[in-house]
N, C-alpha and C positions, 0 to 999 in steps of 0.2 A: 496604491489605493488603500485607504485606511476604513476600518473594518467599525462598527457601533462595538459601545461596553458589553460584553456577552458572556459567555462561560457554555463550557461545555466537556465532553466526556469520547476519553477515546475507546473503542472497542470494534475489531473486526467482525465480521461476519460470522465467520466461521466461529469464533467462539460463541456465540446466540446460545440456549438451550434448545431443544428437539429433539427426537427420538429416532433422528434419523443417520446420527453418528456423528455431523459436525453441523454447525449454525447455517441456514439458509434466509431467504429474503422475503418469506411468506409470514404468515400469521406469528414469530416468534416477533420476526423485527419490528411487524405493526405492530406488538404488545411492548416493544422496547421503548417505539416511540411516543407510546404514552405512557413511561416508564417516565422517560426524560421529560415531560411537562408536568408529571408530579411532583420533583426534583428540581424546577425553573429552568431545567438548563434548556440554551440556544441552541446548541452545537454536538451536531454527532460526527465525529474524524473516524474514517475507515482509512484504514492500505489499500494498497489497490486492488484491482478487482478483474484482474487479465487471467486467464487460463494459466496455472501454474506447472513447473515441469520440475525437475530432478530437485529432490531437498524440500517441495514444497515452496518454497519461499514466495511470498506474491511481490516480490522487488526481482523475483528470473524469471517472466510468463512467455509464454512460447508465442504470445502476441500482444501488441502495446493499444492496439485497437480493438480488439475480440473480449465479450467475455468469461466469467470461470462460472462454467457451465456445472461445475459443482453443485453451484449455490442456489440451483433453480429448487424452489419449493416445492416440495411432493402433496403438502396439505392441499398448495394452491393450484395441482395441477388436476389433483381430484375434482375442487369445488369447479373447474373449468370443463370435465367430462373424460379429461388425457389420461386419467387412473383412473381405476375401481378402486373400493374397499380392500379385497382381495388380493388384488397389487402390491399391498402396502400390510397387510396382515401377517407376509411369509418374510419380511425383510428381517433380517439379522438383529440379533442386540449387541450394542455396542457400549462403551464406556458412557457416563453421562459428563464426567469431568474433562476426558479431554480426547484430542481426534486420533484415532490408529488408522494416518492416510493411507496405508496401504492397504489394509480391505474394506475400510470405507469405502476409497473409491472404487472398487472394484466391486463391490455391491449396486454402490448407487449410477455408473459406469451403465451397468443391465438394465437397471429398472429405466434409465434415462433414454436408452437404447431400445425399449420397448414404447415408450413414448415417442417418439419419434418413428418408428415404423407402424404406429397406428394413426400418426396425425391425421392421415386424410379422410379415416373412415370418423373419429374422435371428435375433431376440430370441429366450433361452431365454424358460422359462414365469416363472423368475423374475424375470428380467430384467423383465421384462413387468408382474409383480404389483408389482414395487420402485418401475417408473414410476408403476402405479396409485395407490400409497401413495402418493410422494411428490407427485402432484399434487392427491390432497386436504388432505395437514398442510402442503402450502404455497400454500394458495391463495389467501391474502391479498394475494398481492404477484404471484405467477405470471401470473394471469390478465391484471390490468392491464399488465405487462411485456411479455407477450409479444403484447398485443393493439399495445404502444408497439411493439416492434421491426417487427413485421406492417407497422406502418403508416410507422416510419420508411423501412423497405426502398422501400415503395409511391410513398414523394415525395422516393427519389433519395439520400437519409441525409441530409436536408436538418433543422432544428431543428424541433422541433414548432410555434414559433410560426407556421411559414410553411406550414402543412396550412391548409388549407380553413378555415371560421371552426366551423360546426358541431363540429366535431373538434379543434378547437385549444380550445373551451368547453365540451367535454365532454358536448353533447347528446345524451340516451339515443338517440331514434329510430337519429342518424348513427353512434354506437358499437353499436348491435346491426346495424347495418346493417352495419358493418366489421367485425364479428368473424363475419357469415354468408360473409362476401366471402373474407376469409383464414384461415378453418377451418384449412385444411389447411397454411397457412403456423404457426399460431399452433399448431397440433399438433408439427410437427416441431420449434419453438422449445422448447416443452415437454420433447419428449423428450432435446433438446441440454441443456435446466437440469439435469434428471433425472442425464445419464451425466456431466457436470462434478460434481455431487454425490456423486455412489455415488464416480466416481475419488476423490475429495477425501476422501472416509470410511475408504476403504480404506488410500490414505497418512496418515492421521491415525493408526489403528489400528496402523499399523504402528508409528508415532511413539513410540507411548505403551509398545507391546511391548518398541520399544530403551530407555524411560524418556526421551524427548526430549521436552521440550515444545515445542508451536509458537508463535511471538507472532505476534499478528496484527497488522493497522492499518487503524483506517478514519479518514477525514478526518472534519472537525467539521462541515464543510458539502459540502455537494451539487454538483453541476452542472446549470446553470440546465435545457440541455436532456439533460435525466433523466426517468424515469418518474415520478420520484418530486417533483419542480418539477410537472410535466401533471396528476398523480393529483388532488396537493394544494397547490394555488396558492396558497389561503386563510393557507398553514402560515409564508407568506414573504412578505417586503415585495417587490410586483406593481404593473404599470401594468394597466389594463383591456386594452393590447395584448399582454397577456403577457411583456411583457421585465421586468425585475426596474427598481426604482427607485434603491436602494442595494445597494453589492455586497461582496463582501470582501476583504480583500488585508493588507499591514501597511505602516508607514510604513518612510521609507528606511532603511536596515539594513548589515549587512558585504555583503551579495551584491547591492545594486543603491542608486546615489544618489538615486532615484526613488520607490523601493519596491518593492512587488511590489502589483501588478494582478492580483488574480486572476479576478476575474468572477462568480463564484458568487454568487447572491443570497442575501442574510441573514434569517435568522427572524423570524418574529413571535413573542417567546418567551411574550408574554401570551396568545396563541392555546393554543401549546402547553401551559402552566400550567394554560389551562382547562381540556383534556382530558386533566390529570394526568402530562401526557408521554405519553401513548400512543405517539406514532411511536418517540420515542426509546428506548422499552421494547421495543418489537418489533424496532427495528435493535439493540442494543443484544443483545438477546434470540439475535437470525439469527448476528450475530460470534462468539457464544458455541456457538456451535453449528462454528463452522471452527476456530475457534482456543484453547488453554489462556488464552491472554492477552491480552487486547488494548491494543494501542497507539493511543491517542485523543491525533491528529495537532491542532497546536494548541487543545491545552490551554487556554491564556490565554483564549480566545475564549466562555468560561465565564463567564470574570469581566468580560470585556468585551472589543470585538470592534472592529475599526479598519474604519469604516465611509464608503465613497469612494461620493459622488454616481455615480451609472451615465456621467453623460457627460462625467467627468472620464477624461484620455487617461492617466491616472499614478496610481499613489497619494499623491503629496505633500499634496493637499487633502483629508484625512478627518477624522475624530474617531473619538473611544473611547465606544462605548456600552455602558451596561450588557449582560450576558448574566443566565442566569436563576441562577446560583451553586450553591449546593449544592441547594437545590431539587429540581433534574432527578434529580441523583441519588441520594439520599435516596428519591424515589418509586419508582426504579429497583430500588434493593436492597431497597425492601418489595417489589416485585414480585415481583426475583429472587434475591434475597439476598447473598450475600457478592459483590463483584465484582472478577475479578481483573483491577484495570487497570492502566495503564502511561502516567503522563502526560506526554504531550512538552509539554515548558515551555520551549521555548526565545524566545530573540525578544525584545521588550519587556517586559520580566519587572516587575510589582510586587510589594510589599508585599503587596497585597489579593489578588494570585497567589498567591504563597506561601504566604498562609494559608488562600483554597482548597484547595490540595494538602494540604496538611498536616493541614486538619480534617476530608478523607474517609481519610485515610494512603494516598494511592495515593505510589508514587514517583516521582520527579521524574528527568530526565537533564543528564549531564553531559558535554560534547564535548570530547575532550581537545585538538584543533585550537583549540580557543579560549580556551586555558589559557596562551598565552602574548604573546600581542599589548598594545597598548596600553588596550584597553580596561580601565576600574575594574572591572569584574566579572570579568576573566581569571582571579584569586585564584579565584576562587567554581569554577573549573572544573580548578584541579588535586587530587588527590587529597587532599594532609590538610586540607579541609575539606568532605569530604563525608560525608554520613551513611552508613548503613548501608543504609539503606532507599531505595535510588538505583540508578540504570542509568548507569553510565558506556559512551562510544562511543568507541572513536576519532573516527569522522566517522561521519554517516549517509547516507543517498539524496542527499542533496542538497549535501552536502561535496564536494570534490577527494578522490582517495585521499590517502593520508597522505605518499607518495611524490612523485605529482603535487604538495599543498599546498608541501611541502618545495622544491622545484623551483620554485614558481610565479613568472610573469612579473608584474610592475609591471599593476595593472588588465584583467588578462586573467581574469576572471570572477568577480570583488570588487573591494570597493573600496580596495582597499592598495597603496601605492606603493613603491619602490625602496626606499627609506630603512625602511618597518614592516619589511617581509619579510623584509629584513638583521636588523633587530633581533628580532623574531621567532624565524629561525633561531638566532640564537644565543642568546636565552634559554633555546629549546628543549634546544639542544645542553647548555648549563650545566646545566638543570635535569636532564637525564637523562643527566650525565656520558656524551656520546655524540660520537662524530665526525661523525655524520647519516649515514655507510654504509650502515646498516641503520635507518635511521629509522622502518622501518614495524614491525621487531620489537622495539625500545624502546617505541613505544607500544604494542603490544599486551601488551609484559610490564607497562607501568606500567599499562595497567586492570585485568592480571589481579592483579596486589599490591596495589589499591586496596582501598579499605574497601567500596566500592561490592558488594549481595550480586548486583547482575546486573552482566554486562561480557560485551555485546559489538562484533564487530568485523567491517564488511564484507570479503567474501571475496577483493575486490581488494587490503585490505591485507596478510592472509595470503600470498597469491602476491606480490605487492611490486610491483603496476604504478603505471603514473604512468598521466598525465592521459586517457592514449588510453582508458582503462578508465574513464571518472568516468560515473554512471549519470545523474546528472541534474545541471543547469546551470538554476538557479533565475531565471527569467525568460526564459528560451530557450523560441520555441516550438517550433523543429524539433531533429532530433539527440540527441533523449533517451533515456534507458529501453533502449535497444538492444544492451548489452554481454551478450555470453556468454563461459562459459570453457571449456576444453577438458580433458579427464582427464587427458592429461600432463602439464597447467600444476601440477598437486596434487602434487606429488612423494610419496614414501613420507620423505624427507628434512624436508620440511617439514609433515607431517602428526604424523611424529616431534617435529619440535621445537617444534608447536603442543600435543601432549598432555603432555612434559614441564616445559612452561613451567604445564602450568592444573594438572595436576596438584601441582606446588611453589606454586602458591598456594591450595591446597586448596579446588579447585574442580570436578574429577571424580565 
């Protein structure tokens, strides 16, 4: 599916401004998004947007359907009756640059939790009926979710493998005996899914008013402890103890000599073949419901998936195993027809890749950070050999800003030494007749004069920060995801010279 000439800007949630310790989806975001219509841009890309669990990360959420009930709005639950003034008077101060999840959330945990055991006296009538709907059109997943969260709370936020055996197997007796036990916890979980949705509808709504579309993103695989790993064990290669056998990750790469280890345990794609893809039609289905677009995070993992023993300490020792190829989604678009996707291809890229991508026409991305180094495929990621039907980035979530990249020290968070990075830079410089001053608005001008019909660019390289600003550090478990920005960082100057740069590449 090929996408109109657009442009746009990445930036999570959580990083929003607000006074409430990390970004939410109330009154910041509608100020963002007519942020982004001063600025001409089309397109707002978030991460995902699942209930996150150990590390933070919103690529390991403890469900692929639920959302991160974090993010619900405190302004907008006021203007709705669910707070008082008073509520929100004694709350904590927190950093305004970036998030300290761990008594964030345990601040805003309380106050959430007092919303929710006032809903029924609170709540308008519609408020009330909106819940009711939505907890029957989403009960497929609701139920089991919020019986998981009930019961992760109960044994300390500890994995589900280490609950009890009856409930770690999924015994009826022990699960109707735990959902009479946390009634009233698994209620107010409910009504927290309920007011993250309605908020999440209303900013979409909004979205589509200013004619902004949002891209989404959800990962290709899961986290091991997820609702979704408990529900359906059978769906993934398992030990009888419940830890997974083989896991996911990729072999050693630009961001680590080792690989990356990710942990997630990998499909049975013959399981899911039999039941026609069911799950991945209903996820598949739930993203299309947040988002215009969705960005389906390694791609390759399609055509085949880099598969590391579970009790190997690294990913060096894997293989590539088949995925289930066009298949999955072929069943998908009979389900649900056209699909508007967005495939992150980056990584180990084949031949047999490529011709996935290309025989569903999703489009593929191109990172301009990697358009000048030594590797043979660097060519492949400057613009005059890209299609049309393509997403160029400067960098994404898991890049250096383009500032920081430019700047970087010798093996300080890649694998590139003194000697690349000189060369590097100055390819860069030659290829963008540039003194590197302004490094970060040469590359945002050369995506938007790319052929590429989408380009965008996280929001740290608009504002021109370096490294203290980078959102994630691939293989890092702590210190991630944590950056916010502030509204005077956004100049009226630079908001200028970001809408006259997209608008000369007729992109507006």
């Amino acid at each position: 599916m090929s996408f109109p000439r657009q442009a746009g800007i990445l930036l999570h949630p959580t990083s929003l401004p607000g006074r409430y310790g990390m970004g939410e989806i109330g009154p910041e975001a509608h100020r963002w998004l007519a942020h982004l219509n001063t600025m001409g841009q089309k397109i707002w890309q978030v991460l995902p947007l699942g209930p996150t669990g150990y590390g933070d990360s919103p690529y390991q959420t403890l469900s692929t359907f639920a959302g991160n009930t974090m993010l619900i709005s405190f302004d907008s639950l006021r203007d709705e009756g669910l707070l008082k003034d008073e509520d929100l008077q004694t709350f904590p101060v927190f950093p305004e640059s970036r998030v300290e999840y761990g008594p964030v959330l345990i601040a805003r945990s309380a106050l959430l939790h007092k919303v929710a055991q006032s809903f029924a006296r609170r709540a308008s009538a519609a408020l009330k009926a909106g819940w009711m709907q939505f907890c029957e059109a989403e009960v497929d997943w609701l139920e089991e979710y919020t019986l998981f969260s009930a019961l992760k709370k109960e044994y300390g936020g500890g994995p589900w493998t280490l609950w009890p055996e009856p409930l770690r197997k999924r015994e009826a007796a022990a699960l109707n005996a735990a959902r009479k036990k946390h009634s009233t916890e698994i209620k107010h979980s409910k009504i927290l899914q309920f007011l993250f949705f309605h908020q999440w509808e209303s900013l979409r709504q909004e979205a589509r008013r200013r004619g902004i579309c949002i891209v989404g993103d959800i990962p290709i695989f899961v986290a091991h402890d997820s609702a979704d790993v408990w529900c359906r064990p059978d769906l993934f290669f398992m030990e009888k103890d419940g830890q997974p056998s083989v896991i996911a990750g990729v072999p050693p790469d630009y961001f680590s000599q080792t690989g990356q280890r990710w942990g997630n345990p990998l499909y049975r794609w013959e399981i899911h073949e039999q039941e026609s893809f069911a799950w991945w039609i209903s996820r598949l289905k739930s993203a299309l419901k947040l988002y215009d677009i969705v960005r389906i995070d390694h791609f390759r993992g399609f055509e085949a998936n880099w598969e590391i023993p579970a009790h190997e300490k690294t990913a060096i020792r894997g293989r590539w195993m088949p995925g289930p190829g066009r298949k999955l989604f072929d069943a998908a678009r009979h389900a649900l027809g056209d699909l508007p996707i967005l495939a992150e291809d980056l990584g180990v890229i084949t031949k047999e890749v490529d011709a996935l991508r290309d025989s569903l026409g999703f489009p593929g991305m191109r990172i301009l950070q990697f358009a000048f180094g030594d590797d043979p495929k660097a060519e492949s990621f400057r613009p005059e050999s890209y299609p049309a039907n393509c997403a160029v980035y400067t960098g994404t979530h898991d890049n250096d800003t383009t500032v920081g990249w430019y700047l970087s020290e010798p093996g300080k968070d890649s694998t590139r030494n003194a000697e690349q990075i000189a060369k590097e830079n100055h390819n860069a410089r030659t290829y963008l007749s540039s003194d590197g001053s302004q490094i970060h608005w040469d590359m945002i001008s050369l995506a938007l004069r790319s052929p590429a019909n989408t380009a965008v660019y996280p929001l740290q390289d608009v504002l021109g920060l370096g490294s203290e600003a980078r959102m994630n550090v691939p293989g890092r478990e702590e210190g991630n995801w944590s950056w916010r920005f502030r509204w005077q960082q956004l100049t009226p100057e630079i908001e200028q010279r970001l809408h006259r740069l997209t608008q000369e590449s007729n992109r507006s």
